[in-house]
Residue, then its C-alpha position, 0 to 999 in steps of 0.5 A: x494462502x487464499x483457497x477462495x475468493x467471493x465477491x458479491x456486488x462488488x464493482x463489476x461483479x453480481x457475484x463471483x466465486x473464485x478456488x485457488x490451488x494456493x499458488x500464483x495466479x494469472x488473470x487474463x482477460x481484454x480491458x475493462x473485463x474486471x482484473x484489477x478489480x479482482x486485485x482490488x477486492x484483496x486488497x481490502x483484506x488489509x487496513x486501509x482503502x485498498x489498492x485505488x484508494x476508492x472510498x467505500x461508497x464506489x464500490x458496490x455494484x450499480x444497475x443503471x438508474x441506481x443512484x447509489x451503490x449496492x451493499x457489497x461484500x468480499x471474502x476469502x478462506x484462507x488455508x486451515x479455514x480462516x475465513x476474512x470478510x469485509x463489506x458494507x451492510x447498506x447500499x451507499x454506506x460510508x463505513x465498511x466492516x470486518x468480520x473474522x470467522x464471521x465476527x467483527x473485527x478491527x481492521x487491524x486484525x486482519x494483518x494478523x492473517x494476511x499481508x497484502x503487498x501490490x504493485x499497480x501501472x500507477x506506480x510505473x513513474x513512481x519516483x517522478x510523481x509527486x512526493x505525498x504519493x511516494x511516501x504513501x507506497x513507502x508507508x504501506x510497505x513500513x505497516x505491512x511489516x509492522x502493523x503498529x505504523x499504520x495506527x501511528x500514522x492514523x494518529x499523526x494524520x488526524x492530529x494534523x487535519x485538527x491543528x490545520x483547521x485551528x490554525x486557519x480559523x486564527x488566520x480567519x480572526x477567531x481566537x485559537x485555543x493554545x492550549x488545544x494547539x500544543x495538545x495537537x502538536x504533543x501528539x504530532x511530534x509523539x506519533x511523528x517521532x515513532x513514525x519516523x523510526x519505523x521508517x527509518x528501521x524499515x529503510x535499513x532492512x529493506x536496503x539491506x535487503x536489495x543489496x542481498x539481491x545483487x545476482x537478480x537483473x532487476x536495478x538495485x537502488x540506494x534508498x533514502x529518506x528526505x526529512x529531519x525526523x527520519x535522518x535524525x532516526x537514522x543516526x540513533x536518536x530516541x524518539x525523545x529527540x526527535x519529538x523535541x525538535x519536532x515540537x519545535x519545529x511545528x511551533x515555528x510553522x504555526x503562522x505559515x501553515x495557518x496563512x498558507x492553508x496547508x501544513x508546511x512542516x513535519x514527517x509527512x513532507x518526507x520524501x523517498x528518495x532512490x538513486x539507480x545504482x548502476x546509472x549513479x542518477x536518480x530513479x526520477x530520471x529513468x524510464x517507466x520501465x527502469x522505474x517499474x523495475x525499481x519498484x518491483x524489487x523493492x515490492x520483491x525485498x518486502x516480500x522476502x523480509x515478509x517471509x522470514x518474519x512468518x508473515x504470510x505476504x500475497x503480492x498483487x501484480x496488476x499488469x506487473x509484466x508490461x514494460x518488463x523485457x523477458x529476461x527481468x519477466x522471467x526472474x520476477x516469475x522465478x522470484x515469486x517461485x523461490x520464495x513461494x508466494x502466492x501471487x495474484x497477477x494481471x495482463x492481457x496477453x497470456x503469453x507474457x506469462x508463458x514462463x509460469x505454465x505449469x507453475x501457476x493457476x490460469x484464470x480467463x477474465x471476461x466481463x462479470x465473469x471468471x473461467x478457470 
């Protein structure tokens, strides 16, 4: 668990020094003060551009007239004196670094102490926003799990951007080379194929999971996955098959992805699909509320598996307690409780919190500034 934040020139702040008890903690402040920010910083203790999605070079400190943002740095102790650090090292620089114990690290490495999982007002029409975003929640969950998926995705990624740029340049008149071509899409159809069994396993115990969760009044949802790769996963195929089919299927699609300028085919089209078990229609169809709820049950399963595999998750709730009513605030409160998690939560009025006086650490938020 986090016992301490520093935050130096990152976004709002010129520095910031936060000490935790290790439990939840509430941050409460007006608009604008700096809360999600705060969310943010953690969030980059994780592989990956954290929880906006913002590029290194937007986070560093401006004074006005500055051009460009100061180097930054954010850093945490975790409980037995770990401590992790990331940042840039030059004002308006593209390439954040890592540091354990104050020495480089990979990113990846930073997993091996921390779990961040988070859930953010963007996410409250989850299901009836666009497809790519939904399988981008549902892959952060798949890697905060098991780790390896996010290098495979990585892998996938890139292959793709690089077979795209060949393609387009055939459609544009000049020779493509087939044989780069079918490199890339060996490696598209291995790291698809190992990315759709990561998440096909994923789905299954995070199902598993929402059903043990039944007594809980938050929605449960039955989940799936829409794409051949993973449906094929599902149904025990080897990852073998499944790079057949796909190899096969990117083939197929060369002409079309090259004349259209987007790659039409492949385990990145999957979608996350979840039908609200109760009403027996789709999330897409419900309320923003009804979609949060979905979503923080599903953050909470994460959360839960998480904790049996001794991997020290931390929840970040950025307005987590809007939309919800009492009933389902209190239980997210009582969840966060049983499992106890360390939690780093947000909103404007205090007194959506009241259910957790006495159970967590209240933090007044104003702008550059925290009070305790």
């Amino acid at each position: 668990m986090i016992t301490e934040l520093l935050l130096t020139d990152f976004r709002s702040y010129a520095s910031a020094r936060l000490e935790t008890t290790g439990g939840p903690v509430v941050l409460v402040g007006p608009n604008g003060a700096g809360k999600t920010n705060l969310l943010e910083a953690i969030s980059l203790l994780t592989p990956g551009r954290g929880l906006r999605g913002a590029t290194a070079q937007d986070m560093g400190r401006r004074e006005p007239g500055e051009a460009e943002g100061r180097a930054w740095a954010v850093s945490v102790r975790l409980d037995g004196d770990v401590r992790l650090g990331t940042g840039v090292q030059g004002a308006g620089a593209a390439r954040r670094v890592v540091r354990i114990d104050g020495e480089p690290a990979p990113p990846g490495r930073l997993l091996d102490h921390l779990r961040p999982v988070w859930a953010t007002p963007e996410q409250d029409r989850l299901f009836s926003d666009a497809r790519a975003e939904r399988l981008r929640f549902f892959d952060r969950l798949v890697f905060a799990a098991d780790p390896d998926h996010a290098a495979c995705v990585a892998t996938y990624e890139k292959a793709l951007r690089e077979r795209l740029r060949l393609l387009i340049d055939a459609e544009d008149g000049r020779k493509a080379d087939p044989v780069w071509v079918d490199a890339l899409e060996a490696r598209l159809a291995d790291s698809g194929a190992r990315a759709a069994l990561s998440r096909a396993s994923a789905l299954a115990a995070l199902q598993a999971e929402v059903d043990r969760r039944a007594d809980r009044p938050f929605p449960q949802a039955d989940l799936g996955l829409d794409g051949p790769a993973e449906r094929m996963a599902a149904d025990g195929a080897a990852a073998s098959a499944i790079g057949e089919m796909l190899t096969a299927g990117f083939r197929a699609a060369r002409s079309r992805d090259g004349a259209a300028g987007r790659s039409l085919y492949g385990p990145h089209r999957t979608d996350l699909t979840a039908i609200h078990r109760a009403q027996g229609r789709p999330a897409a169809e419900g309320s923003s509320g009804e979609q949060k709820a979905l979503v923080l049950n599903l953050i909470l399963a994460q959360a839960a598996r998480l904790r049996e595999q001794a991997a020290r998750p931390l929840l970040l709730l950025d307005e987590a307690p809007a939309h919800l009513d009492e009933a389902r605030r209190a239980a997210l409160f009582d969840e966060i409780d049983r499992l106890g998690l360390q939690a780093f939560m947000t909103g404007t009025e205090e007194d959506l919190f009241s259910a957790l006086r006495g159970r967590a650490q209240f933090v007044r938020v104003t702008p550059g500034a925290l009070q305790a």
